[in-house]
C-alpha positions as YAML, in Angstrom:
chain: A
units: angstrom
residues:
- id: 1
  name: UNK
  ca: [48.97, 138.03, 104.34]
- id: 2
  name: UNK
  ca: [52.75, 138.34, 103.46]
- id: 3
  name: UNK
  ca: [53.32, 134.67, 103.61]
- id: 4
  name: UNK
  ca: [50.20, 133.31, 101.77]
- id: 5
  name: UNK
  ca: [51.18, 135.71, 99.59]
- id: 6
  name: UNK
  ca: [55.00, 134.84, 98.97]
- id: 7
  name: UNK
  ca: [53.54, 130.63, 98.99]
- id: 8
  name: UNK
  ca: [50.99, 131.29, 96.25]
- id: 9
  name: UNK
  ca: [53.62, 133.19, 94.02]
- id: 10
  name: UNK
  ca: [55.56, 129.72, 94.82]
- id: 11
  name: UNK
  ca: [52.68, 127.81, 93.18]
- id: 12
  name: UNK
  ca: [52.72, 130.02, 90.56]
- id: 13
  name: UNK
  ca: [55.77, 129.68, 89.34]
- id: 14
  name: UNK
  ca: [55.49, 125.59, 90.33]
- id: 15
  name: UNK
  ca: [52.40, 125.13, 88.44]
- id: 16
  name: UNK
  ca: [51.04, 127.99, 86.36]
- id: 17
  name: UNK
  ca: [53.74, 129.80, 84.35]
- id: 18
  name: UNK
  ca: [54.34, 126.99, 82.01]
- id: 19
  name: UNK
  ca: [50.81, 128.06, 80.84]
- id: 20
  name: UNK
  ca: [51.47, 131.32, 80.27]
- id: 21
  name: UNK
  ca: [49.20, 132.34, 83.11]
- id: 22
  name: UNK
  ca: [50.57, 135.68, 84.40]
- id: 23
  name: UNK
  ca: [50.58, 136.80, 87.90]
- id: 24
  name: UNK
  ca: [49.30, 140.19, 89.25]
- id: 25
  name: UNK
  ca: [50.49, 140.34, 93.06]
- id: 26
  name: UNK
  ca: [47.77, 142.95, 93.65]
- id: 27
  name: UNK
  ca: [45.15, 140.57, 92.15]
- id: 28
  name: UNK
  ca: [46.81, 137.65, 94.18]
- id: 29
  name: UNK
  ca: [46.30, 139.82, 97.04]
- id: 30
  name: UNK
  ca: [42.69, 140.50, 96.63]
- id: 31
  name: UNK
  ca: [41.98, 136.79, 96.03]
- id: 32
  name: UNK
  ca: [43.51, 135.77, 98.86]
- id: 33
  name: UNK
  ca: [41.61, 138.06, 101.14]
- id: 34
  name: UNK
  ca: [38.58, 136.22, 98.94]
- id: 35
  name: UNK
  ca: [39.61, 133.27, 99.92]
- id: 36
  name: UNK
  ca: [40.18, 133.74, 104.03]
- id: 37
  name: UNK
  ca: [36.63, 135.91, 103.50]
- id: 38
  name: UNK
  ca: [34.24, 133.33, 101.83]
- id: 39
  name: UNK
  ca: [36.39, 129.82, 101.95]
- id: 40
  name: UNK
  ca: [36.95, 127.16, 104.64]
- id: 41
  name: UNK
  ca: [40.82, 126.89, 104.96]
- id: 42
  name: UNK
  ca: [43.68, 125.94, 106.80]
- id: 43
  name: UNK
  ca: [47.76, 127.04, 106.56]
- id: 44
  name: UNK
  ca: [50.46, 124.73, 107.29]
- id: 45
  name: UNK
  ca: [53.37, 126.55, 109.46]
- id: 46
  name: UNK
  ca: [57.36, 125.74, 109.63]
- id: 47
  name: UNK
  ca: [59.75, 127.53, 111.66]
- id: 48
  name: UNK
  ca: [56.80, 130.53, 111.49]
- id: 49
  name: UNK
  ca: [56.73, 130.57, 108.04]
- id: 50
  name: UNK
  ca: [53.72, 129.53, 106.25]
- id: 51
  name: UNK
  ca: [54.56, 126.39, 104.19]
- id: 52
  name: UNK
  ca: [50.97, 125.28, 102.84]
- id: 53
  name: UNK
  ca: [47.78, 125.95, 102.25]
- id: 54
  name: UNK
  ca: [44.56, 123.97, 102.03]
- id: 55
  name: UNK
  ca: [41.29, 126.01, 101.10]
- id: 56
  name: UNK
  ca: [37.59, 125.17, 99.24]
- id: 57
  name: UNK
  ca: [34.10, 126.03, 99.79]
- id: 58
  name: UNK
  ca: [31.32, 124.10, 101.34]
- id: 59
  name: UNK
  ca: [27.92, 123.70, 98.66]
- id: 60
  name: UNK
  ca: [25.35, 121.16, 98.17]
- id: 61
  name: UNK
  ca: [25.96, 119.41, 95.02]
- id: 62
  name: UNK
  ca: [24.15, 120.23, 91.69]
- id: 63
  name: UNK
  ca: [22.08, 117.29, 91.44]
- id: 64
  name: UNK
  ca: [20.70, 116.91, 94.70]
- id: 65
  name: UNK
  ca: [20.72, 119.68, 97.16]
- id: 66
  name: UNK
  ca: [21.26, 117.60, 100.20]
- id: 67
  name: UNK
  ca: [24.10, 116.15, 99.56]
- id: 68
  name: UNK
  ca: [27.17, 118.93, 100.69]
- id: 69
  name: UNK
  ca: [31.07, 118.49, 99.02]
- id: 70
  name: UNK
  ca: [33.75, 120.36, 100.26]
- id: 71
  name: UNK
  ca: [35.52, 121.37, 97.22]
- id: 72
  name: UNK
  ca: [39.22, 122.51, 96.88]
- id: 73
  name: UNK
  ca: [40.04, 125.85, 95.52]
- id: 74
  name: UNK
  ca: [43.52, 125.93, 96.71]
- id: 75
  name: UNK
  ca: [45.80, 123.35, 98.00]
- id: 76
  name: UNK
  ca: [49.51, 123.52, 97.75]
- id: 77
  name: UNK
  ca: [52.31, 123.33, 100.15]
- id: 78
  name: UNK
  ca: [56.20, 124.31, 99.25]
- id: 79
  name: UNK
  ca: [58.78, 121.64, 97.83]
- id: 80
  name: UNK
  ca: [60.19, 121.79, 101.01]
- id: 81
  name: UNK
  ca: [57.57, 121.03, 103.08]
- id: 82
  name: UNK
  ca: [55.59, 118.55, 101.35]
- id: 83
  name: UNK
  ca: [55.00, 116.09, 104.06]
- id: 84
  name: UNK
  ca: [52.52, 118.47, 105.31]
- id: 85
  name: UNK
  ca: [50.03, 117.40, 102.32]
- id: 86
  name: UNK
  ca: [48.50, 114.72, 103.69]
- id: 87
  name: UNK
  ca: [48.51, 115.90, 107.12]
- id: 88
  name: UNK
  ca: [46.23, 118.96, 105.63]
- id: 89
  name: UNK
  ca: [44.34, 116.61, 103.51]
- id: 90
  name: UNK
  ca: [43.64, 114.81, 106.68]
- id: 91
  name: UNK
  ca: [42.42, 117.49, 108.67]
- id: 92
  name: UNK
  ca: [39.94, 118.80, 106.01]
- id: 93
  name: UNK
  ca: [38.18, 115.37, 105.87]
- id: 94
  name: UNK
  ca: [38.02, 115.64, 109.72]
- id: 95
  name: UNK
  ca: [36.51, 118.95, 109.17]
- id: 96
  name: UNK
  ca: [34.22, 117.60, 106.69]
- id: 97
  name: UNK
  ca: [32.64, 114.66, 109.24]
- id: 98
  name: UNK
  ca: [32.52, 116.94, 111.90]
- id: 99
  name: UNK
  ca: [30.20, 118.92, 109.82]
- id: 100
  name: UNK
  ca: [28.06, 116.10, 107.89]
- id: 101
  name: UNK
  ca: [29.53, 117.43, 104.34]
- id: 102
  name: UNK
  ca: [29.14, 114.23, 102.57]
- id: 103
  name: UNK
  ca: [31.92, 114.54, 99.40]
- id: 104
  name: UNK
  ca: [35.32, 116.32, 99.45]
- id: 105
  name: UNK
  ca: [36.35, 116.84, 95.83]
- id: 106
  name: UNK
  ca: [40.24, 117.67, 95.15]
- id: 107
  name: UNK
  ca: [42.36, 118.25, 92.51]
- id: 108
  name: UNK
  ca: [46.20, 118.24, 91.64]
- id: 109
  name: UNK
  ca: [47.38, 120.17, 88.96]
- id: 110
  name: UNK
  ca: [49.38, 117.98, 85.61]
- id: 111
  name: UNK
  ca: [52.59, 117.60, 87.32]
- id: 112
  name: UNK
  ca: [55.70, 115.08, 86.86]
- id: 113
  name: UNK
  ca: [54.94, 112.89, 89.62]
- id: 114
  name: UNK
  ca: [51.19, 112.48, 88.82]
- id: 115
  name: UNK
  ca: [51.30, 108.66, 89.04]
- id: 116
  name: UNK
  ca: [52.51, 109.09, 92.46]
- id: 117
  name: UNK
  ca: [49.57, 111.52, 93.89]
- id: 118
  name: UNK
  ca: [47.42, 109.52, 91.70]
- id: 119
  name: UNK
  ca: [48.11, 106.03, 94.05]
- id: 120
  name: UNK
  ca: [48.30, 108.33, 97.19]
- id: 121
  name: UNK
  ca: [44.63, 109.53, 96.21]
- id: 122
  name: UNK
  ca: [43.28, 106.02, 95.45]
- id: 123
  name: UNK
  ca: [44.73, 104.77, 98.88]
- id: 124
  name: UNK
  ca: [42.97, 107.65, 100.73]
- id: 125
  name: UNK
  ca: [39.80, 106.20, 99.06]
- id: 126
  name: UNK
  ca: [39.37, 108.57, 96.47]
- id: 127
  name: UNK
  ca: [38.29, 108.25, 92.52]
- id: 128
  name: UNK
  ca: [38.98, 109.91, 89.70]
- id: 129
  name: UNK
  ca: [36.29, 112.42, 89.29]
- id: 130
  name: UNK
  ca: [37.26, 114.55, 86.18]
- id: 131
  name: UNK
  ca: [40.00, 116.37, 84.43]
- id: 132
  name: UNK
  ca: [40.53, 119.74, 82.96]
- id: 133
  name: UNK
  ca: [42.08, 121.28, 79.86]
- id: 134
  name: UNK
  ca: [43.13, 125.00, 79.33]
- id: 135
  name: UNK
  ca: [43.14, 126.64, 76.59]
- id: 136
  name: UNK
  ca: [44.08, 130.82, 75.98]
- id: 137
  name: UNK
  ca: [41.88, 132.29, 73.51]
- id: 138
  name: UNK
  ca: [43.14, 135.39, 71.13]
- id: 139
  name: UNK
  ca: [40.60, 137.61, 70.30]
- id: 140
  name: UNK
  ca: [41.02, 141.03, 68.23]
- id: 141
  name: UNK
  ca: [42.68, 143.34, 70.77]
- id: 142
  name: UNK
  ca: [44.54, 141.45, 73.09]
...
């Protein structure tokens, strides 16, 4: 737990604090114990430390219940170690024919080199799907 827990305050800082998203470890905690609960996942390791993470759920898709997508809740692997990406992107679609799941949907989050996991995507035969927006809301007593 220690070590998912020490890479996901990585991505935090990476990816979420420029959003003013805070960070509650004991929240963390619970939702990775969520995560290895309910999720299909897999870690990448380094020297015994963990050094990436891969995770989603398995569902049918809304519009026609046969049809099953693996989609990514968490994905994100230290600077350090980001060769492992596509080596855990690989072994989720493996994963996915093994099991018949018929769509994998993934994400990145809006950062600098965009363009460049935007080709890497498109070469692993994957479109652009859609795009989100975040927006904090104030309301009276916060």
């Amino acid at each position: 737990m220690d070590g998912l827990l020490e890479l996901f305050k990585g991505f935090h800082a990476e990816t979420q604090e420029q959003y003013g998203i805070p960070m509650d470890t004991e929240t963390l905690r619970e939702r990775i114990t969520q995560v290895i609960t309910d999720h299909v996942g897999w870690v990448a390791e380094s020297k015994g430390r963990i050094v990436g993470v891969l995770g989603g759920v398995v569902t049918s898709m809304m519009f026609d219940k046969h049809t099953k997508a693996f989609i990514e809740t968490a994905w994100y692997v230290a600077p350090e170690a980001r060769r492992y990406g596509l080596r855990m992107m690989k072994v989720a679609e493996e994963y996915c024919l093994n099991f018949k799941i018929d769509r994998m949907i993934i994400g990145h989050m809006d950062v600098e080199d965009r363009e460049k996991y935007e080709k890497v995507y498109a070469r692993k035969g994957f479109k652009l799907f859609e795009q989100h927006y975040i927006k904090e809301l104030k309301y009276a007593d916060r």
